[in-house]
C-alpha positions in Angstrom: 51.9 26.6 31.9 48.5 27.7 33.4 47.9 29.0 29.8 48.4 25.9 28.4 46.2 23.6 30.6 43.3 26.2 30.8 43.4 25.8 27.1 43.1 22.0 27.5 40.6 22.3 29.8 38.4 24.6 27.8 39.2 22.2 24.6 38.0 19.4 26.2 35.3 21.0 27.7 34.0 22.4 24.3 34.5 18.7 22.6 32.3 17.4 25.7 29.7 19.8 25.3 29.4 19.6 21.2 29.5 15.8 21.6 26.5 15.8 24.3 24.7 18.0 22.2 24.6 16.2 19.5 21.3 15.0 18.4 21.3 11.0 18.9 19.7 9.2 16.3 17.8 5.8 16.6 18.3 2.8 14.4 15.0 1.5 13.5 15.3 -2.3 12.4 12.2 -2.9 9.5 11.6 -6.5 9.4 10.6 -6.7 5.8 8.9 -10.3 6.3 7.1 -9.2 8.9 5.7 -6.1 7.0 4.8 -8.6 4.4 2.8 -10.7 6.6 0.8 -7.7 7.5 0.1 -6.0 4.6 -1.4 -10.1 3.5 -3.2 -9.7 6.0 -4.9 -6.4 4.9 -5.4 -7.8 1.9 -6.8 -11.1 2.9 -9.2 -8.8 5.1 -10.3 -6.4 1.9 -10.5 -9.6 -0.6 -12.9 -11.0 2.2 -14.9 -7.8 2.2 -15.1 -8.1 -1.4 -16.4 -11.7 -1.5 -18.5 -11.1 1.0 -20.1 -7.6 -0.9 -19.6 -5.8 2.3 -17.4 -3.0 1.6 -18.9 -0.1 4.1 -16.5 -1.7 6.8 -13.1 -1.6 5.7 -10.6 0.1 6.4 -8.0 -0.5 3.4 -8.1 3.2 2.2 -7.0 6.4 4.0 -9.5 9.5 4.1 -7.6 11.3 1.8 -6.3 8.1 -0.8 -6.1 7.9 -4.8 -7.0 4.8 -7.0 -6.1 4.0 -10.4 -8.3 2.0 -12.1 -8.6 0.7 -15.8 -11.0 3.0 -17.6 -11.5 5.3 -15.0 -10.2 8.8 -14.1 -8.1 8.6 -10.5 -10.7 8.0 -8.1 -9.8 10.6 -5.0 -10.8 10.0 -1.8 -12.2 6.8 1.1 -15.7 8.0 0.3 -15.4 8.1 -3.5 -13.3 4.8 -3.7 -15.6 3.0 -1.8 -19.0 4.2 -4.1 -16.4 3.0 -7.2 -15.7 -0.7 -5.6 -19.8 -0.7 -4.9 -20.3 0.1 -8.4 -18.1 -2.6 -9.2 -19.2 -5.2 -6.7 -22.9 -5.0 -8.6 -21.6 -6.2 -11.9 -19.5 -8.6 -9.9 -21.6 -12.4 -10.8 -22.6 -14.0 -7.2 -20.3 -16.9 -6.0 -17.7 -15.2 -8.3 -14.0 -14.6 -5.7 -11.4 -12.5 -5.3 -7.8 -13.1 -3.5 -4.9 -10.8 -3.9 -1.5 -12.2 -3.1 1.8 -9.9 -2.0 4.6 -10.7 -3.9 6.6 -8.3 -2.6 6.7 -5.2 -0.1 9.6 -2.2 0.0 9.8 -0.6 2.7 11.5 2.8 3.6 14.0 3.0 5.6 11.6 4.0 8.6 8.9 1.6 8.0 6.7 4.3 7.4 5.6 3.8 4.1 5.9 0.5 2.3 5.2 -0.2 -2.1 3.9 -3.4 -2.3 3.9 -5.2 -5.8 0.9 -8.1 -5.8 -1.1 -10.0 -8.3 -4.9 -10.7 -7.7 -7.1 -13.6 -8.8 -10.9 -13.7 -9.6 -12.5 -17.3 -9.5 -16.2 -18.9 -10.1 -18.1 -21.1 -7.4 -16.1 -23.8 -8.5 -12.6 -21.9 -7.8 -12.0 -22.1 -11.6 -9.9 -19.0 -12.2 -11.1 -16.8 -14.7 -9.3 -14.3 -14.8 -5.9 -12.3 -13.2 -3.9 -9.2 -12.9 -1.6 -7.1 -11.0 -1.3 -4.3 -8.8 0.9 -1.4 -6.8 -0.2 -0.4 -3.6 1.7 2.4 -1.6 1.0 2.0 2.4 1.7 4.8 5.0 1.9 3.9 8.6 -0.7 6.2 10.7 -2.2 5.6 14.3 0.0 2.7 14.2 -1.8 0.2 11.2 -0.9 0.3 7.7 -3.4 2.4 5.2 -3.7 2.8 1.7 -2.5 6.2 -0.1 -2.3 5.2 -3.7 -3.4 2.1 -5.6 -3.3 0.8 -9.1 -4.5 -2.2 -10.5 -4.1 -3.8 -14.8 -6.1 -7.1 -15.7 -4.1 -9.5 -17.6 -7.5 -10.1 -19.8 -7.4 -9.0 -23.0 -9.0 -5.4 -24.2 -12.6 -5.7 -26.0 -12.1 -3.9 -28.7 -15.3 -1.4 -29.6 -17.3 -2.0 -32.4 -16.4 0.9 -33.8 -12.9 0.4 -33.8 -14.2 -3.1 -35.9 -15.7 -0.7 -38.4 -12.0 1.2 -39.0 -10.5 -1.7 -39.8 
């Protein structure tokens, strides 16, 4: 009979001791709408940068992001992206705007990283659209704000075709 609650006791003891041990895990609630807010933010921050030709302050990209553009080999890199929108901003015609607009963000499970799919919009003086596409954005959390890692971006204008390509025809 001592046998028998000794055992108990040592059963019991063990089933204590693997339950304590195990590692707990926290349930972290992502409020999808309020990661959507933010990320409009950001991009109500970088279209305003844009707009206002003053692209040496943000802080959209990570040190160590990739962009996609049309006609362009990945851009790699803060310093490099930011040269490429400067490049761009000084064909950009003055009084000409940009806004981008989040359709929708997915988030991990974690909140960590988020894909966001958006649409942008490029107006005159007169806010007469003239033209608009779409992009994918993938965000990683780090230092506790939202950064860029990858981006890609496709106008909805129509290709120019070359004059060459004319000729072939």
């Amino acid at each position: 009979m001592n046998n028998k609650i000794l055992n108990r006791v040592v059963f019991i003891a063990i089933v204590t001791l693997v339950v304590s041990c195990k590692p707990k895990t926290e349930e972290v609630i992502v409020d999808k709408e309020q990661i959507k807010i933010e990320i409009q933010a950001i991009e109500n921050k970088m279209a305003e940068l844009f707009n206002d030709r003053n692209i040496n302050s943000e802080e959209y990209y990570a040190k160590d992001a990739t962009s996609f553009s049309q006609n362009k080999p990945p851009i790699v890199g803060k310093l490099a992206i930011r040269k490429s929108i400067k490049d761009d901003l000084a064909n950009f015609p003055s009084g000409y705007q940009i806004a981008f607009v989040v359709n929708e963000v997915h988030p991990s499970n974690d909140g960590i990283q988020v894909v966001e799919i958006g649409n942008y919009r490029v107006s005159d003086s007169t806010s007469t659209a003239l033209y608009t596409g779409n992009f994918i954005a993938v965000f990683e959390k780090r230092e506790g704000k939202y950064v860029c890692i990858r981006d890609m971006s496709a106008s909805d204008r129509p290709r120019l075709e070359s004059k060459t390509e004319d000729k072939k025809e």
